[in-house]
C-alpha positions as CSV (number, residue, x, y, z in Angstrom):
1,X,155.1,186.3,-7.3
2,X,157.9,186.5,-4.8
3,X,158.7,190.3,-5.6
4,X,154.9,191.4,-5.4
5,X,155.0,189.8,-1.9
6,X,158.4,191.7,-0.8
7,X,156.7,194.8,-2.6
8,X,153.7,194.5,-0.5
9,X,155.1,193.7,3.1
10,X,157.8,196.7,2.3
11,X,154.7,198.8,1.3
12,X,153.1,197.9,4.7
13,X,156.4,198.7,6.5
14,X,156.8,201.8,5.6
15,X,153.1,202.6,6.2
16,X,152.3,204.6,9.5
17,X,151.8,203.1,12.7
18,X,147.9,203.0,13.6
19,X,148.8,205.2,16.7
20,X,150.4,207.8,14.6
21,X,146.8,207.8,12.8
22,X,145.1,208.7,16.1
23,X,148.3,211.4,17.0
24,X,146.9,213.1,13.8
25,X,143.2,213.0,14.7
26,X,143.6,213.9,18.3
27,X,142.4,217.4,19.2
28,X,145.2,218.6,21.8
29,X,144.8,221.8,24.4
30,X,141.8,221.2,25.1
31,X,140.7,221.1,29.0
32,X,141.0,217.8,30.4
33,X,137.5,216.3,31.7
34,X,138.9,214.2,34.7
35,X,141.3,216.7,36.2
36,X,140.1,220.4,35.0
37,X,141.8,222.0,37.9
38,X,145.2,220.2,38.1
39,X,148.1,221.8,37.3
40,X,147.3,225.6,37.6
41,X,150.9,227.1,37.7
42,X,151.4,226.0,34.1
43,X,150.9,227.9,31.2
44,X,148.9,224.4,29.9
45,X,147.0,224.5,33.0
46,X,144.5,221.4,33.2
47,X,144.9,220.7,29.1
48,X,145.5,217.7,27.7
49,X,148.8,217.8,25.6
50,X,150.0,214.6,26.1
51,X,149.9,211.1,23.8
52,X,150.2,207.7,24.6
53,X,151.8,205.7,21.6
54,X,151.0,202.5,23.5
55,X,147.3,203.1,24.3
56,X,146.6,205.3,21.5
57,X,143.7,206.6,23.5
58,X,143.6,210.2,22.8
59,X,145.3,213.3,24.5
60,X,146.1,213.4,28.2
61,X,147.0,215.8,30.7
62,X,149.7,215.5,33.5
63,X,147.3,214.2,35.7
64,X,146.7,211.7,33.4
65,X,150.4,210.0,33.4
66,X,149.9,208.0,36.5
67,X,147.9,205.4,34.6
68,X,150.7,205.3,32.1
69,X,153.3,203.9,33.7
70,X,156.4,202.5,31.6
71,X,154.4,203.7,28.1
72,X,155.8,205.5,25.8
73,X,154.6,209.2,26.1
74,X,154.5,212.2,23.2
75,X,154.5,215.5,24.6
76,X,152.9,218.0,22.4
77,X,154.2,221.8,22.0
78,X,152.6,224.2,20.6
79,X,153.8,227.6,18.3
80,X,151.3,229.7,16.4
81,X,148.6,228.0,17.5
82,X,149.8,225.0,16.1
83,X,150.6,221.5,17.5
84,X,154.3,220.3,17.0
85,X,156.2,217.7,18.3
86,X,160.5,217.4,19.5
87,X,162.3,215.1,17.3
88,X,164.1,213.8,20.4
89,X,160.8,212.0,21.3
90,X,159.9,210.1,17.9
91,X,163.2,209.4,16.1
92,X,163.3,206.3,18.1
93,X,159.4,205.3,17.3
94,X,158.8,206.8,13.9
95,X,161.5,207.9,10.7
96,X,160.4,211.2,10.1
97,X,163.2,212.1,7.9
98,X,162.2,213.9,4.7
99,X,160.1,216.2,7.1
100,X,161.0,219.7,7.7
101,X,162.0,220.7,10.8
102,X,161.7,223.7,13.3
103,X,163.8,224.5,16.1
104,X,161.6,224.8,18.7
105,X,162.8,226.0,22.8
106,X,166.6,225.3,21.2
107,X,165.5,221.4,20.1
108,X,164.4,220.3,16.2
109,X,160.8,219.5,16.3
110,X,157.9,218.9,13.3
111,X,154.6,219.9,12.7
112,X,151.8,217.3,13.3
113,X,149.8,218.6,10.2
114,X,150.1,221.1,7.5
115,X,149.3,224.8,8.3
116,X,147.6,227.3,6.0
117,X,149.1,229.2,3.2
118,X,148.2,232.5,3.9
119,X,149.1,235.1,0.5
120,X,151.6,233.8,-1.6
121,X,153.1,231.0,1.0
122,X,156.9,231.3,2.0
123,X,159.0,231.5,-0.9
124,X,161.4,227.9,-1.6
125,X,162.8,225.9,-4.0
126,X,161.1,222.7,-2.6
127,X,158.1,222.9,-1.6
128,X,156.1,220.1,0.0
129,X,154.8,217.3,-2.0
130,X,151.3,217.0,-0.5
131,X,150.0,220.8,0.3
132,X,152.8,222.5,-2.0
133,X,153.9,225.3,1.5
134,X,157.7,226.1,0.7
135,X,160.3,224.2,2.3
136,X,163.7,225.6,3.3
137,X,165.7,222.3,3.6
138,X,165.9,221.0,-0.4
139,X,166.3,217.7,1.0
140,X,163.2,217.6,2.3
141,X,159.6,216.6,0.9
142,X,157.0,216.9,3.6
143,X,156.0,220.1,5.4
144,X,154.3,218.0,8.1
145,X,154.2,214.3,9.8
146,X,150.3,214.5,8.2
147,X,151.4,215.2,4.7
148,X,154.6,212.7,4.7
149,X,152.0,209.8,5.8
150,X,149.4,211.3,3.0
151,X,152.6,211.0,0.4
152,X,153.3,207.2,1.7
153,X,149.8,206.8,0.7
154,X,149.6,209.0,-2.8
155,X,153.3,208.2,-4.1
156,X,154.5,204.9,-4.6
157,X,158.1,205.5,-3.3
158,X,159.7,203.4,-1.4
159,X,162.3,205.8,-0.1
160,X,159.5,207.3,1.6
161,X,159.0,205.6,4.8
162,X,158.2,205.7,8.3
163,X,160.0,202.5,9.2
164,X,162.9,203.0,11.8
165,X,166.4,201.6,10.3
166,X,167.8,199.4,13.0
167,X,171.4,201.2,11.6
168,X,170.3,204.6,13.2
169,X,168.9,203.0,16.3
170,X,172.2,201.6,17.2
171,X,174.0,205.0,16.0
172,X,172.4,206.4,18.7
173,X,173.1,204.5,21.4
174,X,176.3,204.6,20.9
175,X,176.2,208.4,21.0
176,X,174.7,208.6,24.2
177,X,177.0,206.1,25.4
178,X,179.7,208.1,25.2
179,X,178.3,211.5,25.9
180,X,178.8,212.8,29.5
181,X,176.9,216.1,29.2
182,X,174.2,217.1,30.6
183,X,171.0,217.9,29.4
184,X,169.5,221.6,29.1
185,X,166.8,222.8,31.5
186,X,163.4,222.6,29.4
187,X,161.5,226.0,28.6
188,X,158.4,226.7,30.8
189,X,156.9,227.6,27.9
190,X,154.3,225.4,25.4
191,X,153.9,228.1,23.2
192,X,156.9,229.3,21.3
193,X,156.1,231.4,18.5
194,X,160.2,231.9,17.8
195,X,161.0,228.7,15.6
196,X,163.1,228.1,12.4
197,X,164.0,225.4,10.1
198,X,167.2,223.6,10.8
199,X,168.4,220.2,8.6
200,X,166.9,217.0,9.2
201,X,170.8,215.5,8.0
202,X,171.7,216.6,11.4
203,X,168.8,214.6,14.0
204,X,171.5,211.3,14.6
205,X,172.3,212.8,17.6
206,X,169.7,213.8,19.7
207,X,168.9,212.5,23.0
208,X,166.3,209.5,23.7
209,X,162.3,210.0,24.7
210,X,161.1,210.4,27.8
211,X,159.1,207.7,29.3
212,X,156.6,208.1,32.7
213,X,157.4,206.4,36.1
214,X,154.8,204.7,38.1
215,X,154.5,208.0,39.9
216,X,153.3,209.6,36.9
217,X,156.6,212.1,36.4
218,X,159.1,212.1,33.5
219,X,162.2,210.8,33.5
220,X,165.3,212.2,31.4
């Protein structure tokens, strides 16, 4: 009886968080109804392509923020028409090794969902577990946040998880604790069609998330 209960609260630890099952609902880019004119000069002008993992409410736009303050905030990119997100701002909140990811404006990110296999798909070795697109990192199961919390679901694995390991949290820290350089100017631009895989093995270092002052800007 004891090893179904640790079975079943490990199964429920590596389950994802219920604001990672709105992330993957939420329709993002689209024109934000309480402040369709802010934010012209931007190339995301007035769209909503931010996400609250606190409130879990649904996307926001920059004029949103201010009613944020101290949250935790996801911003969303975009390449190819679809919605991606920097590794920098979930390693901290959600494991998402086993995921493929992309560099994306110099910086790993991953896809929020599968995208469609046009033809034949991209040729690999691996290929991902839940929609079968080829991966190029063999270490890797998941194309796509979407299909790695659809294989927590369909596989019973428990290698496969979503659970943070207090190990890497500290690892990082420590990192940034005793790095002194500073950070690269972000690109202007949400919609980078130039990405490429890179290795997940190599994410322990990245910086920490952004989070949103009371004025409703980012802080680094």
């Amino acid at each position: 009886m004891a090893g179904l209960k640790k079975m079943a609260l490990l199964d429920a630890q590596r389950a994802p968080p219920a604001w990672l099952r709105r992330l993957l609902e939420t329709d993002f880019f689209e024109p934000c109804p309480e402040h369709a004119g802010a934010c012209r000069s931007t190339r995301s002008a007035g769209c909503c392509n931010f996400f609250c993992t606190n409130c879990a409410g649904g996307a926001l736009c920059s004029g949103c923020l201010g009613g944020h303050a101290g949250h935790e905030i996801i911003q969303i990119r975009r390449s190819s028409s679809h919605c991606l997100v920097k590794v920098a701002d979930l390693q901290h909140l959600l494991n998402v090794s086993q995921v493929q990811t992309y560099v994306s404006n110099g910086e790993p990110a991953v896809f929020l969902d599968k995208r469609t296999i046009s033809g034949n798909g991209k040729p690999g070795a691996t290929k991902c577990e839940e929609c079968g697109r080829g991966l190029h990192d063999a270490g890797c199961l998941f194309c796509s946040l979407g299909c790695k919390a659809k294989g927590i679901k369909d596989l019973l694995d428990f290698s496969i998880t979503f659970a943070v390991d207090p190990r890497s949290e500290r690892s990082e820290e420590e990192t940034e604790s005793e790095s002194e350089s500073e950070p690269e100017p972000e690109s202007e631009s949400d919609d980078d069609d130039s990405f490429h895989p890179t290795k997940s093995r190599k994410l322990g270092t990245l910086p920490g998330p952004r989070q949103v002052t009371a004025r409703g800007h980012q802080s680094g």
